[in-house]
C-alpha positions as CSV (number, residue, x, y, z in Angstrom):
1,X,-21.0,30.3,-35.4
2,X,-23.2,31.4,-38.2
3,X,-23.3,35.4,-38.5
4,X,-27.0,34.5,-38.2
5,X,-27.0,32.7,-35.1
6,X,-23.8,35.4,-33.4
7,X,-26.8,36.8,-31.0
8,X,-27.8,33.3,-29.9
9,X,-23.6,32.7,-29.1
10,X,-23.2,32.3,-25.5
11,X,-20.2,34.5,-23.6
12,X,-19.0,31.1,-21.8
13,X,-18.2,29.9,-25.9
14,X,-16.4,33.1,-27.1
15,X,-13.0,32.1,-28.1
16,X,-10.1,34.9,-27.6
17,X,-7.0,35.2,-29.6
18,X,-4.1,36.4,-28.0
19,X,-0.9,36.9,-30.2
20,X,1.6,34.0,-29.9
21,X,-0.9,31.5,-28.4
22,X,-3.2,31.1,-31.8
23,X,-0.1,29.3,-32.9
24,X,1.2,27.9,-29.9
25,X,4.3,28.1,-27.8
26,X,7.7,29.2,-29.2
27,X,11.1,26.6,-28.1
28,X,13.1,28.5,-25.1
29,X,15.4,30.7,-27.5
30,X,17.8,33.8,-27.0
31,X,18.3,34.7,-30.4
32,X,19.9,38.4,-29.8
33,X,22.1,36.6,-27.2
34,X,23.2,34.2,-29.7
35,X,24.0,37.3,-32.0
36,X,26.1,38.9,-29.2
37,X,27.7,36.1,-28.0
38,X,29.4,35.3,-31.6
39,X,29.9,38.9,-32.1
40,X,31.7,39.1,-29.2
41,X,33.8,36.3,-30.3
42,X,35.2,37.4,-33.7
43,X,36.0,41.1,-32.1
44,X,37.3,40.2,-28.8
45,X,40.8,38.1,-29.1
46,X,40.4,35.3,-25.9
47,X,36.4,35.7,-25.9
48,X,36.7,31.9,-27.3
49,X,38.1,31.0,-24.4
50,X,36.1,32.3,-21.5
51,X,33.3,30.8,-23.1
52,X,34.4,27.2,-24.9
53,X,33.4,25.0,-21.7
54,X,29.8,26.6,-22.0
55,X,29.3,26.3,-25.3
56,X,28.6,23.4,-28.0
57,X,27.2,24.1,-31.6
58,X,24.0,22.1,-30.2
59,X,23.5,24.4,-28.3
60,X,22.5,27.7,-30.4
61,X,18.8,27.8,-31.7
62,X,19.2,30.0,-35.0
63,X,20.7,27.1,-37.9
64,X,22.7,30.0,-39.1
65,X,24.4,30.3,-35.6
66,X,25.1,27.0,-35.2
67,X,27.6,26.7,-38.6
68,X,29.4,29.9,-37.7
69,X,30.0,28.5,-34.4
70,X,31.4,24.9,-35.7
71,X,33.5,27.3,-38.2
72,X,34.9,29.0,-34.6
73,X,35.7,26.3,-32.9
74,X,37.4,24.1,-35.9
75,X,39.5,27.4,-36.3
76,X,40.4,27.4,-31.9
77,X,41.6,23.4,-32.7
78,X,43.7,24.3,-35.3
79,X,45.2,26.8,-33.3
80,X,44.2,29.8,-35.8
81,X,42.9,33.4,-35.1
82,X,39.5,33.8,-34.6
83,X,37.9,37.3,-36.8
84,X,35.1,38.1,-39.4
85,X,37.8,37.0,-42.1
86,X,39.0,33.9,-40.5
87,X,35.6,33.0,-40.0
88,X,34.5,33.9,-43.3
89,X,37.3,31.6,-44.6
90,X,36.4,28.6,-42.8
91,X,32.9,28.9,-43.5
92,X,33.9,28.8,-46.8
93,X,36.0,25.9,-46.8
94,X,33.0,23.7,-44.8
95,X,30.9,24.8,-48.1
96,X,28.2,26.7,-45.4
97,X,29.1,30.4,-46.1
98,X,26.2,30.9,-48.4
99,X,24.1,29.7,-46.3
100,X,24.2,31.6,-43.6
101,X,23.9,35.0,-45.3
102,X,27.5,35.2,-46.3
103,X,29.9,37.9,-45.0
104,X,26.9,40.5,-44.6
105,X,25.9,38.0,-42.2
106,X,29.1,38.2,-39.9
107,X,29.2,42.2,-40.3
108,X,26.3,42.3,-38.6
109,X,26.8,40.0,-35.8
110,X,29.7,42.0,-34.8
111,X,27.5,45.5,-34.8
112,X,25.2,44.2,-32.5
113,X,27.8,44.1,-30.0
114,X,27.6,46.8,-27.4
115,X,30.1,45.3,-25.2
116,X,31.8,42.1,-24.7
117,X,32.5,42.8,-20.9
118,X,29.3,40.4,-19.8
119,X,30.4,37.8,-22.6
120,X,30.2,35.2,-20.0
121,X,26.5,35.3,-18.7
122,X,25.6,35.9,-21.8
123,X,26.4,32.3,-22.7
124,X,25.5,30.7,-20.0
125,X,21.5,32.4,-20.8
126,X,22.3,30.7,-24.4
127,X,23.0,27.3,-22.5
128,X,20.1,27.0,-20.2
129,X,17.8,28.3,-23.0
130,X,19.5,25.0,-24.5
131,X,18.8,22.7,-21.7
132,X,15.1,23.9,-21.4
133,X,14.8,23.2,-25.2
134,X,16.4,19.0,-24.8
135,X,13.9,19.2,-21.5
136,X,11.1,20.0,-23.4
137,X,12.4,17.4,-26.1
138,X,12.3,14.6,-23.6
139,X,9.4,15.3,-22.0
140,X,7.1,15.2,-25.6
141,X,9.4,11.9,-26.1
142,X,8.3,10.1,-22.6
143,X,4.6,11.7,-23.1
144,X,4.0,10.1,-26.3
145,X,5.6,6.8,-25.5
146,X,3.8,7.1,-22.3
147,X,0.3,6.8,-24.6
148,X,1.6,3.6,-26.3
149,X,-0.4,0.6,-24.6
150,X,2.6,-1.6,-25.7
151,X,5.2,0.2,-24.2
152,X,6.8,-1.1,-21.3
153,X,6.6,0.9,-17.7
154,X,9.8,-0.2,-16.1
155,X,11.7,0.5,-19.2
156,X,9.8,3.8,-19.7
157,X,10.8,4.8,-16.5
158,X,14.1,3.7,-17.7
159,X,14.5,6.1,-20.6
160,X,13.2,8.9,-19.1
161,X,15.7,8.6,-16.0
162,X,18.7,8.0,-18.9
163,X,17.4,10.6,-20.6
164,X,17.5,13.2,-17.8
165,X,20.8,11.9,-17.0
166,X,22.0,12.5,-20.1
167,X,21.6,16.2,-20.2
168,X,22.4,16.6,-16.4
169,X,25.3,15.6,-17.3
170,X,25.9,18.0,-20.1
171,X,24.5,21.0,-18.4
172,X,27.1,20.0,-15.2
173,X,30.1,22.8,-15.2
174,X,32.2,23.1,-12.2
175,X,34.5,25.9,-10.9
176,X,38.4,25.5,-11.1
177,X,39.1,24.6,-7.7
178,X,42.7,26.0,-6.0
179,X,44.9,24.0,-4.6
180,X,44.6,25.1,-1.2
181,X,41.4,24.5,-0.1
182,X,41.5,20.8,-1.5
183,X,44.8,20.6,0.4
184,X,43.5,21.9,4.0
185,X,40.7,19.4,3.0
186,X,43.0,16.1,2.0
187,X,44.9,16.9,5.5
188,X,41.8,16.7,7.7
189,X,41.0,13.9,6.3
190,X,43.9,12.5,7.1
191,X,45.0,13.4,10.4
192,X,41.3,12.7,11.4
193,X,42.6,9.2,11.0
194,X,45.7,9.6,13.2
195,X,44.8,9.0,16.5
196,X,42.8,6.0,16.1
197,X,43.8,3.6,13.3
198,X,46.5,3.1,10.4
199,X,43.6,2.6,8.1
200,X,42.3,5.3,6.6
201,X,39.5,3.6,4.3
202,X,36.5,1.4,5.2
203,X,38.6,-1.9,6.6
204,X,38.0,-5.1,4.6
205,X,38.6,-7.0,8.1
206,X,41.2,-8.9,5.7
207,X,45.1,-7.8,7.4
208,X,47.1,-8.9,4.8
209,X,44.6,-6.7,1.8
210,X,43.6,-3.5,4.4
211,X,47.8,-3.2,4.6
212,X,47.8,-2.9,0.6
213,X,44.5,-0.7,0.1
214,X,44.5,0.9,4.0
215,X,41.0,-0.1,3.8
216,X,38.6,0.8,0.8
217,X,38.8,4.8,-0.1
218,X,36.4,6.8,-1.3
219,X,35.1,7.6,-4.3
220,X,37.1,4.6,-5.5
221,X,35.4,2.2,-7.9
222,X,37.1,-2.0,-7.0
223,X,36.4,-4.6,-9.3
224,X,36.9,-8.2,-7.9
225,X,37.7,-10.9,-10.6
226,X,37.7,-14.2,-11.0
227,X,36.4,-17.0,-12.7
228,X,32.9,-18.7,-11.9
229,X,33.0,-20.7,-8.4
230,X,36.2,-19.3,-7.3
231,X,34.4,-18.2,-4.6
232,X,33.9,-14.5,-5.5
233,X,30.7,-13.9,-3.6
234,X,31.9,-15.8,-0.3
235,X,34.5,-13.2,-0.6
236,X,32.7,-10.5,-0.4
237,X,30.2,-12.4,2.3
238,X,32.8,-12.3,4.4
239,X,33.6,-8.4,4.1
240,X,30.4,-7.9,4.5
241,X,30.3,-9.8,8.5
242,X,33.7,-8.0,9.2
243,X,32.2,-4.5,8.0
244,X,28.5,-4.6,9.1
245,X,28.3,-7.2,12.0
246,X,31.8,-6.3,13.5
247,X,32.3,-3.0,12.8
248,X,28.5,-1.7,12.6
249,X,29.5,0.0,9.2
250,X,26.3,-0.2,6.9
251,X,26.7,-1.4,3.4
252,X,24.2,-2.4,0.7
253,X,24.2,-5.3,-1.3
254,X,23.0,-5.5,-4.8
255,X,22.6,-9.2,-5.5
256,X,21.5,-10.1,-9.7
257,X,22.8,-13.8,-9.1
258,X,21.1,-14.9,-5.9
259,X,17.9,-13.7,-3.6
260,X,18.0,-12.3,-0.9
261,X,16.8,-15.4,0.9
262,X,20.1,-17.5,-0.6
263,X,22.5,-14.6,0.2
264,X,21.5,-14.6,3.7
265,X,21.5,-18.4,4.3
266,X,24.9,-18.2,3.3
267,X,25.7,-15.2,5.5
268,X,24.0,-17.2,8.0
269,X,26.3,-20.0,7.8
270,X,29.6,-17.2,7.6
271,X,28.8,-15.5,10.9
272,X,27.2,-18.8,12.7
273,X,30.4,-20.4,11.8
274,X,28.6,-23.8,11.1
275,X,28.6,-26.0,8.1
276,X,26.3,-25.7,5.2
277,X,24.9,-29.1,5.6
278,X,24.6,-29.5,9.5
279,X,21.8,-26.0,9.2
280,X,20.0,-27.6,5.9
281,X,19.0,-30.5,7.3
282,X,19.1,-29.3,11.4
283,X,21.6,-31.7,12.3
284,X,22.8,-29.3,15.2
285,X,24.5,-30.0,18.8
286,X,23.3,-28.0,21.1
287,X,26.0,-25.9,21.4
288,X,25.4,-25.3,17.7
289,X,22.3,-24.3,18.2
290,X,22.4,-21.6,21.0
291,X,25.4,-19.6,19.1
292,X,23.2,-20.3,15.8
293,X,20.2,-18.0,17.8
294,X,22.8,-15.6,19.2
295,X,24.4,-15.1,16.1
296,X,21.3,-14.4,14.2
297,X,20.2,-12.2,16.5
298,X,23.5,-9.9,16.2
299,X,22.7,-10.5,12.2
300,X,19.8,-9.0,12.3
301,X,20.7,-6.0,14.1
302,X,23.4,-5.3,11.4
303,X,23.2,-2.4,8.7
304,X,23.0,-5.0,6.2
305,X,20.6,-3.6,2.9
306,X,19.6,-5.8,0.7
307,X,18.4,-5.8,-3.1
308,X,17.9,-9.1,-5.4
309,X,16.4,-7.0,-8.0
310,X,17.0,-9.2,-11.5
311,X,18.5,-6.8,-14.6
312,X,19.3,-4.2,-12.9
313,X,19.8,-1.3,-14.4
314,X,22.8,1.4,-13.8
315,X,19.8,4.2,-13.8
316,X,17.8,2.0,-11.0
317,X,20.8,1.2,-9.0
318,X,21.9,5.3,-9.2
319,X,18.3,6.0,-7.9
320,X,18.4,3.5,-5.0
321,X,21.9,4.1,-4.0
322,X,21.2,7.8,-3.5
323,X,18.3,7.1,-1.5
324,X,20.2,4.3,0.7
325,X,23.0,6.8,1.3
326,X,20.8,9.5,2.0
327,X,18.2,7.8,4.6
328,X,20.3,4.4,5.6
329,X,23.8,6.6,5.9
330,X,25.3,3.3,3.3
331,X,29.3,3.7,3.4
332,X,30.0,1.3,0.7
333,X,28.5,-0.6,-2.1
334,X,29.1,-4.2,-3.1
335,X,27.4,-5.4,-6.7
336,X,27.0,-9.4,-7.3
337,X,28.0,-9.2,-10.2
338,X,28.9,-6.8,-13.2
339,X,27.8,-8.7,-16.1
340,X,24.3,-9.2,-15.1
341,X,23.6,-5.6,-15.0
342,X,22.2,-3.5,-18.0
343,X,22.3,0.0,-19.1
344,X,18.4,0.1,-20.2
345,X,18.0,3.9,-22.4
346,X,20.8,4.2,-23.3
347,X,21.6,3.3,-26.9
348,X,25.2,1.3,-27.4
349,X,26.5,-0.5,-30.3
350,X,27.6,-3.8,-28.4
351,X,28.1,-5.5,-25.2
352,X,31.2,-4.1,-24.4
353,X,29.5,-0.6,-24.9
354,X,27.4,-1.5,-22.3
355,X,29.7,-2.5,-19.8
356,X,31.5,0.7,-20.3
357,X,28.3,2.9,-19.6
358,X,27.7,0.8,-16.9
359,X,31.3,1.3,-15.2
360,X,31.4,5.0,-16.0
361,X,28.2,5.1,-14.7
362,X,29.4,3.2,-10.8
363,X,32.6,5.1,-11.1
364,X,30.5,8.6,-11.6
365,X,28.1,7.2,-8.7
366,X,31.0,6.6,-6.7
367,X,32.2,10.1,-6.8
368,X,28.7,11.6,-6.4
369,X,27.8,10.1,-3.6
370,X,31.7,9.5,-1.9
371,X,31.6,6.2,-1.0
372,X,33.5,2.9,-2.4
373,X,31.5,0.7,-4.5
374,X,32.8,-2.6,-4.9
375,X,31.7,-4.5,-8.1
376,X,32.2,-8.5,-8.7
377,X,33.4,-9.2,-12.3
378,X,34.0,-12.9,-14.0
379,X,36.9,-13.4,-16.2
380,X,37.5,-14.5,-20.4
381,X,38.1,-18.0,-20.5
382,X,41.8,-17.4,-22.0
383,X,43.1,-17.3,-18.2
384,X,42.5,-21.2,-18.3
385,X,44.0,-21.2,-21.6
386,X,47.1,-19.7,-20.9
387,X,50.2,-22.1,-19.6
388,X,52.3,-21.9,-16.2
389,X,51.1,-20.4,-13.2
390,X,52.3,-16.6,-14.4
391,X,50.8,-17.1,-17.5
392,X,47.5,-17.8,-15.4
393,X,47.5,-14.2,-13.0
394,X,44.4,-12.5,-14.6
395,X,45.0,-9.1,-16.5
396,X,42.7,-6.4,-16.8
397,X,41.9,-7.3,-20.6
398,X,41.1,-10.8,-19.1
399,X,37.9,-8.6,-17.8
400,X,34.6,-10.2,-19.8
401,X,32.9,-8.0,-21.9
402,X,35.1,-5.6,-21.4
C-alpha cells in the first residue's frame, strides 16, 4: 500500500511478520543433538556401538556431520579406534577434512559434550527428526505428481504406498529378544497341537505332502513350480476344497491368470466331482444334478476370498492381505502366479530385480501378518532341455526370472 493511501488500508488486509514464517518452514533438524551424539562418539570408547543400528550417514542434517560420521563408521569396519585423531585421519584420507572445518571442527564437537550417559535417546531424536524429513520429502513428491493431469492414479497410489514402505522399513528397529520367552512361546505352540493332530501347520488335505511339511507353517513363504499346463493351478484348486470346504479354514486367492468366474467354474467341477464337459453343455443325470446343487451350496458357504485383480502389484496385495487377515481372519495365501505380478514404485534395474522385490516383499508379508503364503511359479525352459529323467527334476535356478 502507498504511504498515501496507509489510512485508507483496511485491518482485515494488514499482513504480520512473525520471525521464521516470512521465510517459511525449516526441515525437522536436531543440530545440537547431532553435535553431541558424534562428540560422544570420539570420547566415549563403545559409544559406536550402542548407537550403529540407529544411525546411517543419511540420517544427520548438517553436510559437515554427515562426512565425519561416514569417516566413523569406515574406521568401526576396519576394526580401528574411534577418537578426534583417528577421525581426523580418515577424514583426511576421504579428501573431506577441509571441508568440514578441519580439526577445530572435531575439538568442538567433543566440548559440547556434557555427558554421554543419554547417548542412546539422543540418537534415536536424530533418527526420527530423519524420518520426518524423508516424510516430508515424499509427501512434496506425491503432491506435485498428484497435480500432473498425465499422471496415472493407480500407479500414483503405487509410489506413494512404495514410498512409505520404504522408509517404514528403515525406521523399523526391534529389541534383541532372549531366548526364553521365544522358547516358552515355540512350546505352546507346539504342545497346543498335541492332543488333537500330528500336524502342526495348515493341512494341505494331501497325506503323503502334510507328512513331509506337517501342514503349511507359518510365516513360511512356498513356491510351487512347474512348467505351463502341468496342472499347477488344479493343484492348488484342490488345497483350496480340502482347506476351505472341508476344513472351514479361510484362505484368499489372488488369481492374475484367470477371473474369478473361470477359477470358480473349475472349483465347481473339483468339489462337484463332475466332468468339465457334462456341466458346460448340461448334460447331467439326475443324480448329477442334485449333488451339483448340494455341493454348490456347501461352496458357497466356504471362506473362500477371491481377487482377479490383473498386474497386481506387491504394494496392492500387502494392503489387501492385511485387511483380509484383519476382517476375514485369512490363514493362508495362495498367488496364481508369480510372474504376472509387478513391483510398481519401486525402481529395479531388470526383471529379475523385480521378482526379488516382489519375493522379499511376500516373504516380509508372510512374517507380518503370520500366516503361509503359497505362491505358483513357472519354470526356464532348460528343464525340457536337459536329458534323463534326473536331469529333468527342477532346481531352484530352474525358477523363471529369478
Amino acid at each position: 500500500t502507498n504511504r498515501n493511501n496507509k489510512s485508507k488500508q483496511s485491518p482485515q488486509t494488514k499482513i504480520i511478520k512473525v520471525g521464521a514464517n516470512e521465510y517459511g518452514k525449516l526441515p525437522p533438524q536436531a543440530v545440537e543433538l547431532e553435535d553431541s551424539v558424534l562428540g560422544a562418539i570420539m570420547l566415549a570408547k563403545e559409544a559406536f556401538a550402542s548407537v550403529a543400528d540407529l544411525l546411517r550417514p543419511e540420517v544427520f542434517y548438517k553436510d559437515q556431520n554427515r562426512l565425519v560420521y561416514e569417516a566413523i563408521r569406515t574406521l568401526s569396519t576396519k576394526d580401528k579406534p574411534i577418537d578426534i585423531l583417528s577421525v581426523s585421519e580418515q577424514l583426511k584420507n576421504n579428501g573431506t577434512l577441509e571441508q568440514v572445518g578441519g580439526t577445530v571442527y572435531l575439538s568442538e564437537l567433543t566440548r559440547r559434550v556434557a555427558s554421554t550417559a543419554h547417548l542412546r535417546y539422543h540418537a534415536e531424536i536424530v533418527a526420527q527428526k530423519s524420518v520426518a524429513r524423508d516424510l516430508i520429502a515424499v509427501a512434496a513428491d506425491i503432491e506435485e505428481r498428484g497435480f500432473d493431469e498425465t499422471q496415472d492414479v493407480e500407479e500414483l497410489m503405487q509410489i506413494a504406498e512404495a514410498s512409505i514402505f520404504e522408509i517404514t522399513q528403515r525406521a523399523q528397529k526391534r529389541d534383541v529378544t532372549p531366548i526364553e520367552s521365544v522358547v516358552k512361546e515355540a512350546f505352546e505352540r507346539m504342545a497346543s497341537q498335541w492332543p488333537h493332530t500330528t500336524i502342526s501347520g495348515i493341512p494341505s488335505g494331501f497325506d503323503a505332502l502334510d507328512k513331509i511339511t506337517s501342514g503349511w507353517q507359518e510365516p513360511d513363504l512356498i513356491i510351487i513350480a512347474a512348467r505351463p499346463a502341468m496342472g499347477k493351478t488344479a493343484f492348488v484348486l484342490s488345497m483350496i476344497k480340502n482347506m476351505a470346504v472341508d476344513r472351514h479354514t479361510p484362505v484368499a486367492v489372488f488369481s492374475l491368470e484367470m477371473s474369478n468366474v473361470q477359477l470358480v467354474n473349475r472349483l465347481i467341477m473339483n468339489v462337484c466331482e463332475i466332468e468339465g464337459d457334462k456341466i458346460k453343455t448340461g448334460k447331467l443325470t439326475k443324480a448329477e444334478t442334485q449333488r451339483l446343487n448340494e455341493r454348490i451350496n456347501v461352496l458357497e458357504k466356504a471362506p473362500i476370498y477371491m481377487d482377479d485383480t490383473p498386474q497386481l502389484s506387491i504394494y496392492e496385495l500387502r494392503s489387501k492381505a492385511r485387511k483380509l487377515v484383519r476382517e476375514k481372519g485369512v490363514k493362508i495365501i495362495i498367488i496364481d502366479y508369480l510372474q504376472l505380478m509387478n513391483a510398481q514404485g519401486s525402481s529395479f534395474g531388470s526383471r529379475e530385480q523385480e521378482v526379488s522385490i516382489i519375493s522379499r516383499g511376500l516373504k516380509g508379508l508372510a512374517k507380518e501378518l503370520e500366516i503361509p503364503i503359497i505362491a505358483l511359479s513357472q519354470l526356464n525352459r532348460g528343464v525340457e532341455a536337459r536329458q534323463g529323467i534326473e536331469g529333468k527334476t527342477p532346481q531352484l535356478s530352474d525358477l523363471r526370472e529369478s
